[in-house]
C-alpha positions as CSV (number, residue, x, y, z in Angstrom):
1,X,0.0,0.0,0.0
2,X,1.6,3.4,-0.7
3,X,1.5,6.5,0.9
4,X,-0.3,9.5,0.7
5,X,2.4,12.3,-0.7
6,X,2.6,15.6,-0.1
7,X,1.6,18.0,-2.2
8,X,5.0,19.9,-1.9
9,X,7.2,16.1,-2.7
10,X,8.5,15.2,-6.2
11,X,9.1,11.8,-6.9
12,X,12.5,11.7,-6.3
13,X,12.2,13.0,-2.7
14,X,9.6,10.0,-2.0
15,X,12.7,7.8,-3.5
16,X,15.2,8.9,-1.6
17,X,13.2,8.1,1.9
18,X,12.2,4.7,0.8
19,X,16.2,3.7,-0.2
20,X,18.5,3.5,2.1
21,X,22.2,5.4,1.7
22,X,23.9,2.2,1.1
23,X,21.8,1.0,-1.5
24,X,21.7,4.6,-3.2
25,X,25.2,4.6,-2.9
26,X,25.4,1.0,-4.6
27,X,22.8,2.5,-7.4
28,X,24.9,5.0,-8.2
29,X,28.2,2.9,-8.2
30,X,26.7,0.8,-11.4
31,X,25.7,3.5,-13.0
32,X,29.2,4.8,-13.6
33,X,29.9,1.9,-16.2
34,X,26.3,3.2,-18.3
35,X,26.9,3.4,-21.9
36,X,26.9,7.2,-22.8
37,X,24.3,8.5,-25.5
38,X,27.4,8.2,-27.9
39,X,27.7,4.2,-27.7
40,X,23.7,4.6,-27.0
41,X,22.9,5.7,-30.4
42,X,25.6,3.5,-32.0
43,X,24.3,0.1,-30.6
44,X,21.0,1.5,-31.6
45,X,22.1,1.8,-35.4
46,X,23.6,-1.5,-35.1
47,X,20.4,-3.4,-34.0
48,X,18.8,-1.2,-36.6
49,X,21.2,-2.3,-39.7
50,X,20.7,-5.8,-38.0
51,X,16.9,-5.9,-38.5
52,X,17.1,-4.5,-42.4
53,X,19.1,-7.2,-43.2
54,X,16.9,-9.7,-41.7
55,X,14.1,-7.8,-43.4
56,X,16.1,-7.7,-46.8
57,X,17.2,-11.9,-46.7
58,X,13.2,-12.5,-45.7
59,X,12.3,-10.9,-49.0
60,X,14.5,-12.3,-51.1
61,X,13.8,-15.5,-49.8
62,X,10.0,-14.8,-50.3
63,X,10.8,-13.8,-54.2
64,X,13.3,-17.1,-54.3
65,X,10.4,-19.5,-53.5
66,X,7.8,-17.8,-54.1
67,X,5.6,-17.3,-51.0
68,X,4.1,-14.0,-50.2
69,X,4.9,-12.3,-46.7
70,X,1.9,-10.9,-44.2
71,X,2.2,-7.9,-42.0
72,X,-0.1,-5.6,-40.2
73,X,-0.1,-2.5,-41.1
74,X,-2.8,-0.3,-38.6
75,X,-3.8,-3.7,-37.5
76,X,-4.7,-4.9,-40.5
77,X,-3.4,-8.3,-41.7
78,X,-2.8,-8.1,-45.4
79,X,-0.3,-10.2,-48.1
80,X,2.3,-8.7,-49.4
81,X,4.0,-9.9,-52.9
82,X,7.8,-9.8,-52.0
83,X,8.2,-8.4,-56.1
84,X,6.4,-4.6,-55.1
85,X,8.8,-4.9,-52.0
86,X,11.8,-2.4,-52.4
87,X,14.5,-1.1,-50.0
């Protein structure tokens, strides 16, 4: 059950009485090996590159043996023909 808050409380404020200084202290100790927005955004463009090419090989397995591919676009399930497919 929580606890009423005070109308003059932000949420960190209510965070900081519930943790105690050790484990804020720990907290703060793991965050000093966090990826900065740098290696962020490059991870992010490699997971990205990583999913195209999974996207690409589907189609061109699709046009290969000749299967058409289903999505949902707006919730709609439709079929796709891999040929009208371009990247």
């Amino acid at each position: 059950m929580t606890r009423p808050t005070a109308p003059n409380k932000n949420i960190l404020q209510e965070i900081r009485e519930l943790v105690s200084p050790a484990e804020r202290e720990k907290a703060r100790m793991s965050f000093e090996t966090y990826p900065d927005d740098e290696e962020i955004l490059r991870l992010r463009m490699t997971i990205e590159k990583g999913i195209l090419l999974a996207q690409q090989r589907l189609v061109a397995r699709a046009r290969k043996e000749d299967f058409t591919l289903v999505a949902c676009p707006n919730g709609k399930v439709v079929e796709i023909n891999p040929a009208t497919i371009v990247f």
